[in-house]
N, C-alpha and C positions, 0 to 999 in steps of 0.2 A: 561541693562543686562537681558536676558531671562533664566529660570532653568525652564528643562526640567526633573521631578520624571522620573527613568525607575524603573519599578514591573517586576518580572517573577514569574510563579505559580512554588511553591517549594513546591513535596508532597500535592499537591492540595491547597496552602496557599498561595494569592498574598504578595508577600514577595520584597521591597525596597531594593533595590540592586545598585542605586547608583543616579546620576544626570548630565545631559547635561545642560552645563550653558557657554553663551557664549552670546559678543552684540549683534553678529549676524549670520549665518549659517557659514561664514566665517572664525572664529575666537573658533566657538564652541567646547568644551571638554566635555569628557565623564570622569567622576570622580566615584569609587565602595565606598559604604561607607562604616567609618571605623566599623560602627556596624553590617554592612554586615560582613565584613572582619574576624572579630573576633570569627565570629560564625562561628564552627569547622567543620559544614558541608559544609559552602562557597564552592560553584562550579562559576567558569567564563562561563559568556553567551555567549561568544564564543573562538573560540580558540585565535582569531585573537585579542582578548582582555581579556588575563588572568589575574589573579587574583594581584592587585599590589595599593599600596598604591598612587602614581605618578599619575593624569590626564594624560591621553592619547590623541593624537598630533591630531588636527583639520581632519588632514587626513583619521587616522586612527580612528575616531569616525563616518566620514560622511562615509568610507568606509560600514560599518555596519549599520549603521541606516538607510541609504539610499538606501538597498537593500530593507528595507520592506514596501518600498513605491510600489505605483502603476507606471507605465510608459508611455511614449506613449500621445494619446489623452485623457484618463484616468485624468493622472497628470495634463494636460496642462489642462485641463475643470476643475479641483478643484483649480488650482493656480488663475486663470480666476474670478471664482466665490468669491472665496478670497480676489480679489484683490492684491494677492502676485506674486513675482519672482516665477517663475517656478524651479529658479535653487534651492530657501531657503527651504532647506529638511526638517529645523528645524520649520515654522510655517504650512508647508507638515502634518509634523509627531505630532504637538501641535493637528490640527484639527483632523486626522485619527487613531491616535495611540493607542487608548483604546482597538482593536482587530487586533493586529498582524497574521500574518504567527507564529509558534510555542509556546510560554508563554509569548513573551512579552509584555509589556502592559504600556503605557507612557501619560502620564497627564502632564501638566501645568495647576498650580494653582489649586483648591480645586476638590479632588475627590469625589463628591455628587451625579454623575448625578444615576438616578434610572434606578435598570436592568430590565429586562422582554421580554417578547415572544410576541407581535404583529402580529394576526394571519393576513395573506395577501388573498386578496379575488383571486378568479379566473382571475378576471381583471387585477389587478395587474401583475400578471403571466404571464398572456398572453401579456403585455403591455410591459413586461421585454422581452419579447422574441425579441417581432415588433420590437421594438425601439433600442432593440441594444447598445453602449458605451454610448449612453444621458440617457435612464434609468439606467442604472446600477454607473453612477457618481452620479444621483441623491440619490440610495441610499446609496453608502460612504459614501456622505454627511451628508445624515439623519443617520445613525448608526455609524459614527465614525470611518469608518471599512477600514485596511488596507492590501487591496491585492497583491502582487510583480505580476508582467506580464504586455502586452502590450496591451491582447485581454480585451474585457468589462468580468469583474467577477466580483460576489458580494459572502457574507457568508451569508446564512439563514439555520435556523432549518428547519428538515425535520421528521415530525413524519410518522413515516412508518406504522402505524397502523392504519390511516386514510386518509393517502397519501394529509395531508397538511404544507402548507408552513408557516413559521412564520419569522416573522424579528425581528434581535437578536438587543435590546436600552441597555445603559449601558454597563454594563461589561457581557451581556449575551456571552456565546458564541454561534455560531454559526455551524452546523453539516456538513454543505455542504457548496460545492465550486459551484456554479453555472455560468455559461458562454452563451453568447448568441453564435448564428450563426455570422461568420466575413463577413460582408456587401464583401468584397473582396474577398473571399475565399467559392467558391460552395462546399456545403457538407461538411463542414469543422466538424461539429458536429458528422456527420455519419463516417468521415474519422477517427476522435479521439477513436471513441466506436469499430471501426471494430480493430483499430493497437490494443488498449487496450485489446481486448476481444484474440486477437490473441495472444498478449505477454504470458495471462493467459493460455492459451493451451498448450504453450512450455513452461511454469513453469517460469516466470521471476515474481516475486510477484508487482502485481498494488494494488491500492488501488481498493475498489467496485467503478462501476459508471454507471448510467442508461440513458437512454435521457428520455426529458420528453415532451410531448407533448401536445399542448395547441388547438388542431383544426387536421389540414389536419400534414403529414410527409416533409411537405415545411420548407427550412431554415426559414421564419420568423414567424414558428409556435412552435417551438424546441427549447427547453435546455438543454446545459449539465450540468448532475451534479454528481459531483463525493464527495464521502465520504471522511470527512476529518479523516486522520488516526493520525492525531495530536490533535484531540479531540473524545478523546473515551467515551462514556455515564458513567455515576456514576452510581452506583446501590442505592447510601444513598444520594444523592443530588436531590434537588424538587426545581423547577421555574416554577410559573407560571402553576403549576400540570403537569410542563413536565419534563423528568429527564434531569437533567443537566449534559452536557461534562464538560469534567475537561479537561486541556490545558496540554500538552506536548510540550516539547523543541525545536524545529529542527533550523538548520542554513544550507543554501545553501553552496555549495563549495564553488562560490566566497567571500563571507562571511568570510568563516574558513581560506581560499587561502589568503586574504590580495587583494582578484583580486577587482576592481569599476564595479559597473555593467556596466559601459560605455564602458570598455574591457571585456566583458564574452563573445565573440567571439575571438579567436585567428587570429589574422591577419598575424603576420611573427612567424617563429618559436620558441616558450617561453617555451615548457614544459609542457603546460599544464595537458598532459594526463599522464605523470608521476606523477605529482604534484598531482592529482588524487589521483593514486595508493598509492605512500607514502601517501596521508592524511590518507589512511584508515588503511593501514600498520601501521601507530604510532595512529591512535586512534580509531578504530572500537574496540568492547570486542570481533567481532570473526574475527578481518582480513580475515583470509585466505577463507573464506567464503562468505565475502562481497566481495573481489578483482575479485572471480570469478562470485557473482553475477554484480559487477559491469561491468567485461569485457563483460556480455552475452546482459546487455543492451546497450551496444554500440556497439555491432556487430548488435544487429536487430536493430539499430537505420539507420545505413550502407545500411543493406538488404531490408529497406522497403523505404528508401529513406528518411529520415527526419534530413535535415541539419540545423534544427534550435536546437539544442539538446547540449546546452551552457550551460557552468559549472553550471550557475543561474538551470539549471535544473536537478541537480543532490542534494541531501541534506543527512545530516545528522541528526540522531534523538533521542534525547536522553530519556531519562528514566525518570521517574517520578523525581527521587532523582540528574535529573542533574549528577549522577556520572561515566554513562557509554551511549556509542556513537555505534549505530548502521546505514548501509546504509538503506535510506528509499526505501519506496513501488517506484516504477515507472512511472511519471507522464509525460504529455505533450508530448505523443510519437503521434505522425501526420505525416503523410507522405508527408510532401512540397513538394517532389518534382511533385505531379500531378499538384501542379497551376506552374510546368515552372519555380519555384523562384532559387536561384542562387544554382549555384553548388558545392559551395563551402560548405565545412562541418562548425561547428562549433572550432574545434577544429583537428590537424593534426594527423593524422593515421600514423604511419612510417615518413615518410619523403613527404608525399603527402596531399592536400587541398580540390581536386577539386575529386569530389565522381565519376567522371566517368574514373579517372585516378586509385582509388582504388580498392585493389583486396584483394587474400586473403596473397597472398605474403606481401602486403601492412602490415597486420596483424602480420604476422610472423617477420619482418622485428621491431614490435614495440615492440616486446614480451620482449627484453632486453632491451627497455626506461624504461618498466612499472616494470620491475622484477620478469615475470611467465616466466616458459618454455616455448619454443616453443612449443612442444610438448602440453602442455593444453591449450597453444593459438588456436594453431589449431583443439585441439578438440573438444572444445568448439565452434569453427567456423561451423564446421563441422554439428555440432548438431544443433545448431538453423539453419543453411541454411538450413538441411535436412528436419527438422520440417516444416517451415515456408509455404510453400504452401498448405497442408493438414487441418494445425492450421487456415490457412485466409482461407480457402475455408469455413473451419466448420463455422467459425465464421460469415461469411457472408450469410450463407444458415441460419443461427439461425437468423440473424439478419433480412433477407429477408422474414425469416415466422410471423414477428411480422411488417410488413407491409412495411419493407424501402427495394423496389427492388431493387432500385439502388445500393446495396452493391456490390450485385454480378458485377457488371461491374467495381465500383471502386477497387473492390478485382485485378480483372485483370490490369488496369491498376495501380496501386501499385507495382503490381510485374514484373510488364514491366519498369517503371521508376525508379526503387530504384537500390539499389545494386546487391539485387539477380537478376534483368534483366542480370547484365553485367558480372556473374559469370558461 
């Protein structure tokens, strides 16, 4: 029998909230305790597993837990190294779990290990770039740290007042998301920072995020790293002489949805993008605000062409006190479709899949799945289509004077392959 402690930071306090205990991944349950329970302010770590006395069913625990793993070649190089199933989430999330995505935070067996800030030399950095998914597993490994995605990303601190890197041991947490260049994907870095910078132009809120560069503006000299807005700096908290993030809550759609990450693409028609809408509708504190910010990021996700834009990429984020649920900042917006990849969207638009079949009719058409008017479907279409080429031009001309030419022609072809080409 394996038990698995889960903590979430409550009010900035690592606070025991329940146990996964099970012989095997297979079999495993997630149980809240009851001294959790009893305490009046108990909030549920996700929707998809509220508040209840009852262990919750094999399914529904790997549903969640196993969203805050890493994916891909990621997983399969730490299962590898482990010497575990790739499928067993549960000795996955024993080795990785101490730094989730959002507050949570999961040990087996004694929580001793020492935190602190490891500052990382140039080499490092630069070593993290070259090298791609094999350094960035190695440091998982060595930090504990658990990333959701398929690209190579790690968490490190980032002191911006000297512009160095530290890596976050223990329960440190970490400020930035950092990501290499995709050995498959040309400009993949410069492609993320132009959609990013462009979103910010037409008002769709992103998190901050800069590239970083270790030599020449070549993919294997470059990082991305974007701020994590799920850890915001203390003002009263010291590690290490560097102020410490405190942890905020967030759970991915799939997550809150009940969806596996193995289904966060929509393959036949399920709902998904109402399913959306209602989550925010019965639990956002401003629905009617987030539904429209959430419509404006799936219409430029449409118009620049980026079909990997899967519930897993949508999240909600909760408040210090766990008691109230907002839409987060806007992450992972890239334009797929300049590498050629498929045409299918993430998820259906109206009654349609394949983004070269979609239009704006397509939109209007879904306005009564999701429950806006038409009328603010479309005007909100309107708006960001109309924005969007002035927003990528600036963006790319800003980005182009700080040394990456090549913006300006990915700028163009962006707006030739995505949706706004075909409107």
């Amino acid at each position: 029998m394996r038990e698995l402690s889960v903590y979430i930071e409550f009010n900035g306090i690592q606070t025991l909230v329940g146990k996964i205990a099970g012989a095997s991944y297979l079999d495993a349950r997630f149980r809240y305790e009851q001294e959790y329970l009893d305490n009046k302010d108990a909030a549920a770590i996700s929707i998809s597993l509220p508040l209840q006395q009852e262990a919750f069913s094999p399914a529904k625990t790997k549903n969640f837990f196993e969203s805050l793993l890493p994916e891909g070649f990621s997983r399969k190089a730490v299962a590898n190294w482990m010497k575990a199933d790739e499928n067993d989430y549960i000795s996955i999330l024993a080795e990785l779990g101490r730094e989730c995505l959002g507050a949570i935070k999961i040990v087996e067996g004694q929580d001793d290990e020492v935190s602190g800030y490891e500052l990382l030399s140039a080499q490092r950095v630069k070593a993290l770039a070259a090298e791609g998914a094999t350094k960035s597993t190695e440091i998982l490994l060595e930090t504990h740290l658990s990333l959701t995605g398929a690209s190579g990303k790690v968490g490190l601190y980032y002191n911006a007042a000297d512009k160095t890197w530290y890596l976050p041991k223990g329960d440190a947490p970490s400020t930035h998301i950092v990501k290499q260049s995709h050995v498959r994907h040309k400009q993949i870095v410069l492609n993320e920072q132009l959609c990013i910078q462009t979103a910010k132009r037409i008002g769709i809120t992103v998190p901050e995020s800069f590239i970083v560069s270790q030599g020449s503006q070549a993919d294997e000299d470059i990082l991305y790293a974007t701020a994590r807005y799920d850890r915001p700096l203390s003002n009263n908290k010291e590690l290490d002489g560097l102020k410490c993030p405190y942890r905020l809550h967030q759970e991915d759609f799939a997550q809150a949805l009940g969806i596996f990450a193995a289904d966060k693409y929509e393959k036949t028609p399920s709902g998904y993008m109402a399913r959306m809408f209602e989550l925010l509708r019965n639990e956002s504190a401003n629905p009617i605000e987030d539904q429209i910010a959430l419509l404006r990021i799936i219409i430029f996700n449409y118009l620049i062409g980026n079909t990997d834009c899967h519930v897993k990429n949508f999240s909600l984020l909760y408040s210090e006190d766990l008691k109230s649920k907002r839409l987060a900042p806007a992450y992972d917006l890239v334009a797929t479709r300049v590498y050629r990849t498929t045409s299918d969207m993430s998820f259906y638009i109206g009654d349609e899949l394949n983004i070269s079949k979609i239009n704006r009719s397509k939109f209007e058409m879904a306005a009564s799945e999701i429950g806006l008017s038409k009328n603010l479907v479309l005007s909100n279409f309107d708006d960001v289509a109309n924005k969007l080429e002035k927003a990528m031009s600036d963006a790319s001309e800003d980005l182009a004077e700080k040394g990456f030419e090549n913006a300006i022609a990915l700028k163009d072809e962006i707006l030739k392959s995505g949706g706004y080409g075909m409107i």
